[in-house]
N, C-alpha and C positions, 0 to 999 in steps of 0.2 A: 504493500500500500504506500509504502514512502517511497520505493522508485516512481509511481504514478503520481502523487503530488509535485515532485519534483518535474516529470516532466510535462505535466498539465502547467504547472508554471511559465517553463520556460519555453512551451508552445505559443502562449498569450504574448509575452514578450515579443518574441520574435514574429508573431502577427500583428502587431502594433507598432514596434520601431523595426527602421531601417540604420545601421550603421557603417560609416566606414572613417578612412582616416585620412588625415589631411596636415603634413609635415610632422607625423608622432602622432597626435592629437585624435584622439574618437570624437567624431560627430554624429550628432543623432539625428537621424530624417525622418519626419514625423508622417504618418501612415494617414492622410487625410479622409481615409474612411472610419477612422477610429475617431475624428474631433467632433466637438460637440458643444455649439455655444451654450452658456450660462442665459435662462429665461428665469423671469420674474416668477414670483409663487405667493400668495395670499395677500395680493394687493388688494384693499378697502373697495370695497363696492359702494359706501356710502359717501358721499362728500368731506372731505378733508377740511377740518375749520381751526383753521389755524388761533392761536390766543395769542392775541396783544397784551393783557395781562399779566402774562407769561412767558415774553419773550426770554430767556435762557431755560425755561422749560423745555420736556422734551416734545417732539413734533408729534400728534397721534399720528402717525404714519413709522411702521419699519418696514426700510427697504428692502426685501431677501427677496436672492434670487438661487438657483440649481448651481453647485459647479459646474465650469467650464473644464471638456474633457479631451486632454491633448493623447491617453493614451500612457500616459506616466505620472507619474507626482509634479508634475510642474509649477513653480511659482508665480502666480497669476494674479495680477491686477484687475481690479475689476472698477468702471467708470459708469458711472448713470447719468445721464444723459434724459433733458428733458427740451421740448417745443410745443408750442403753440398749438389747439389741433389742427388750424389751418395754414400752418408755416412746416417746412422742413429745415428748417435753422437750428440747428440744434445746441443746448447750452452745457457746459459741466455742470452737474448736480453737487457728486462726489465722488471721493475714490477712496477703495478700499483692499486688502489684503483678503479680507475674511469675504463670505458669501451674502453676507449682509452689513446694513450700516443704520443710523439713526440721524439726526439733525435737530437744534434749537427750533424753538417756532422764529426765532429772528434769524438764524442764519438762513433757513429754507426761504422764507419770506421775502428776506431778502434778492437771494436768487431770483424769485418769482416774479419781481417788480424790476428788475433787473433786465425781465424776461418780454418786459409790457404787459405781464399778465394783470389784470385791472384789481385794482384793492378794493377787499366790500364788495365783492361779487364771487358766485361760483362760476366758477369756468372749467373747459375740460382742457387737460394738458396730455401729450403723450411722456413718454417713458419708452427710453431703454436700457440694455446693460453692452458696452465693452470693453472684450475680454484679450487681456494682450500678455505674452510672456515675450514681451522685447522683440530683439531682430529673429531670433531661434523659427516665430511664425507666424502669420499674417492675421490679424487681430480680427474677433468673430463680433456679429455683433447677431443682441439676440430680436426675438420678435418686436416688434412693438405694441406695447401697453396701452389704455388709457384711464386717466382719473378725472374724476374732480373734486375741487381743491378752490378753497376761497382766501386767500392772501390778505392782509391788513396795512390800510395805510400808514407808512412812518419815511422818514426822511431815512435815505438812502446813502451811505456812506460811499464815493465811488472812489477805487485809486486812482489816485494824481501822481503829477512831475510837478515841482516847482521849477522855474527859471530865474536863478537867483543871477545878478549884474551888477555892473556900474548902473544903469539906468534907474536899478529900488533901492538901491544900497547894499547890496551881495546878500540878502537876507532869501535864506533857502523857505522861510514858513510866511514867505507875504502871502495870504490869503489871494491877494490879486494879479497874482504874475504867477498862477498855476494853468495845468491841462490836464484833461479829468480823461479815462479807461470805460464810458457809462457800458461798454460791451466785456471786460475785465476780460479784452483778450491782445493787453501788451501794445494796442494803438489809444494813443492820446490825440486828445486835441482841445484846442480853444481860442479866447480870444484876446491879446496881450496888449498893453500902449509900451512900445518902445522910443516913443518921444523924449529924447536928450539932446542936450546943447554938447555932449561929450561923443566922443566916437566909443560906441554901443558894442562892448564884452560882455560875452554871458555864458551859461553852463545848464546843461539838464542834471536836477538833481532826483533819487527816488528816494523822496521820505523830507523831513520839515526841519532839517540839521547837517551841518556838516557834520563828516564822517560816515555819512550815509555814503550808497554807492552814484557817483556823481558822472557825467561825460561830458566831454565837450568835443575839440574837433580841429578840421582848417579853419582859417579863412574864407568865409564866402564870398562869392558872384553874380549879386544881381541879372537876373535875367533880363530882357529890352520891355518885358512889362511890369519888374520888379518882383514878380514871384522869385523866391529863393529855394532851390534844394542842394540840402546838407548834406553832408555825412557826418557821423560821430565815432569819433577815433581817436585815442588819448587822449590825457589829461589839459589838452592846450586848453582856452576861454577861446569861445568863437568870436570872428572880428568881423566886421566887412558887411555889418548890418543896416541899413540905412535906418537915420530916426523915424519914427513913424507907428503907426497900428497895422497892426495883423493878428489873420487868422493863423495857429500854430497847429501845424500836426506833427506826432513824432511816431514812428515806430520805432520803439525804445530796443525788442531784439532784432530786429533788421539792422538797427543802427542807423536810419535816415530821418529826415525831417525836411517839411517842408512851409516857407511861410508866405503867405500872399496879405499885399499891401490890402488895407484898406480904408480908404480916402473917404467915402460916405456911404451913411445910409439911409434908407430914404422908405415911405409910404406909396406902395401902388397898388393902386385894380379900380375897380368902377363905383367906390362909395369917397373916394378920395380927392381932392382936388382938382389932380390930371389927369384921373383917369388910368387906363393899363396904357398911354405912352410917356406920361412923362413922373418923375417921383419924386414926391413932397420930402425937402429934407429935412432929419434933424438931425438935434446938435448935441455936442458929446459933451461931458463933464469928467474931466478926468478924476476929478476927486474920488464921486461914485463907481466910476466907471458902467454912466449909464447914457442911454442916448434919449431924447426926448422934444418930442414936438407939439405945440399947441394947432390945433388943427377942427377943421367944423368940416364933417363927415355926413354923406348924403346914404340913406339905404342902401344894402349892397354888399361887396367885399372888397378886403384889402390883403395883402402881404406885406412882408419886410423883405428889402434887397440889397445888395451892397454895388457901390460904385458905377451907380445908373444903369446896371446890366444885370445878366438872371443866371450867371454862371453860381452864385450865393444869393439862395433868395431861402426864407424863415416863412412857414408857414403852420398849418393849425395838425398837433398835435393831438395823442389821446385824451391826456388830463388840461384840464381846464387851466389856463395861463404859462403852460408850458409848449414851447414851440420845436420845429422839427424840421432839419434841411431839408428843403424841395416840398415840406408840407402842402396839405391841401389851403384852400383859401379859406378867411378868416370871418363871419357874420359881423355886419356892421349895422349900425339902428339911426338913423339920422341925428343929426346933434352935436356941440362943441365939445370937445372933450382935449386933454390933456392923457398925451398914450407915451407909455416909458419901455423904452426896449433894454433888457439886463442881460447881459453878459459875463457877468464877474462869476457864472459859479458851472457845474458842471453842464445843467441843462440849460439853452437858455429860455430866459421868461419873458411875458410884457404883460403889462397893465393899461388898462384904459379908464379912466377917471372923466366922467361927464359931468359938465362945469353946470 
């Protein structure tokens, strides 16, 4: 009976992996009839209600799903993965070693608004798991899920760079010379006053202190419409920036950046002044860092634009006062009003104040 265990063994084996060797070295080639993605198991049938109350509580949701099955003991990472039901964008959840995981109701939460999932509503979201052990084999990914799941409004902590210089005083945590991650997937962007009477040195830093991990670069090149692309490569202070505003974007692991002037901005569409040809301008206040126009508005819609042209133009987001590149157009109700465009933080906002 132990010669049969033994070679019941070592038949499984050898129907599961392939071996050979490469400079000494055994490598194992994996029997792809033997794998087997990691699926979900006893996901909530009822709506998920997350607690504001409670945020470092635990989420009523555990994530478990099946091992994934290469055919050996392998060390396997497991990602969940969630979208929109009606988007295929998918987000990081979590990641885990084990075959299950759990989450705060703030940390999930978070994610979820993160997601646009709307707060104070049930919604359905999808779900999946994957399943990777490194280069060894081509990562599986399991069925997809779905839930619902209702999220709670709270302000949104998003990662930032600051851009500390001569132009703020090298200060890495000025509130106002950051670029925000709102997709926390390594691209920043935002909107910066680089206005100095000084020739304009600066640095991307991550995190609100020196000693943090910081870059900077060459020398930049103005392009002939003033758009700027960087590269970021050693410790140099970037130089060669003309004074002025712009929009920042950085991909911080690519290592580039890029920054476009911006001279004005301005009110268009058909409840405005000019109408969709010409755009009502307003004016900046660098103190706030807010732009602002007194303006008598006829039924209809408007947008925000930059530089009398629609290459940047701010338009009507999900939540109420928050706006959205290339947005849809904005409802307007005839009337003088007093409308403030804000750009000092990750999303930008505007208000409209009827006199």
């Amino acid at each position: 009976m132990k010669k049969i265990k033994i070679f019941t063994l070592m038949a499984l084996v050898v129907s599961t992996l392939f071996s050979c060797k490469d400079n000494g070295k055994e490598i194992v080639e994996i029997n792809p009839d033997k794998v087997a993605a990691a699926q979900f198991v006893d996901l909530p049938t009822a709506p998920v209600i997350l607690d504001e109350n409670n945020p470092d509580g635990m989420a009523p949701i555990l994530f478990t799903w099946s091992k994934a099955q290469y055919g050996y003991a392998a060390a396997v990472t497991y990602t969940v993965q969630a979208a929109a039901a009606n988007s295929e964008v998918y987000s990081e959840i979590l990641q885990s070693s084990l075959n299950y995981n759990v989450m705060t109701n703030k940390a999930l939460n978070n994610k979820l608004l993160g997601m646009k999932i709307k707060a104070n509503e049930v919604s359905n979201i999808k779900l999946r798991v994957i399943s990777s052990i490194g280069k060894s084999y081509r990562d599986t990914i399991s069925q997809v899920r779905q839930i619902a799941i209702r999220p709670y409004k709270t302000v949104i902590v998003y990662p930032s760079l600051g851009l500390p210089g001569n132009y703020q005083g090298w200060s890495p945590g000025n509130e106002a010379t950051r670029i925000y991650s709102t997709a926390n997937n390594g691209k920043y962007e935002g909107w910066i006053d680089f206005t100095s009477s000084d020739a304009i040195e600066f640095k991307f830093i991550d995190g609100f202190e020196w000693g943090k991990p910081d870059k900077g670069g060459p020398a930049v090149t103005p392009e002939s419409n003033g758009t700027i692309n960087g590269t970021l490569a050693g410790g140099d202070n970037i130089k060669g920036v003309p004074s002025g505003y712009y929009r920042v974007e950085c991909n911080w692991t690519g290592n580039t950046f890029k920054m476009t002037p911006i001279s004005t901005w301005g009110l268009i569409g058909s409840a405005t002044p000019g109408g969709w040809d010409n755009s009502t301008a307003l004016r900046y206040d660098k103190a706030t860092n807010v732009w602002t126009v007194d303006v008598t508005l006829t039924a209809g819609e408007f947008k925000f634009r930059a530089n009398n042209g629609w290459d940047i133009n701010l338009g009507k987001s999900e939540e109420d006062g928050e706006l959205s590149l290339g947005g849809g157009n904005l409802p307007a109700t005839a009337g003088n009003y007093t409308i403030k465009l804000m750009l000092g933080g990750a999303i930008p906002m505007y208000e409209m104040i009827k006199k």
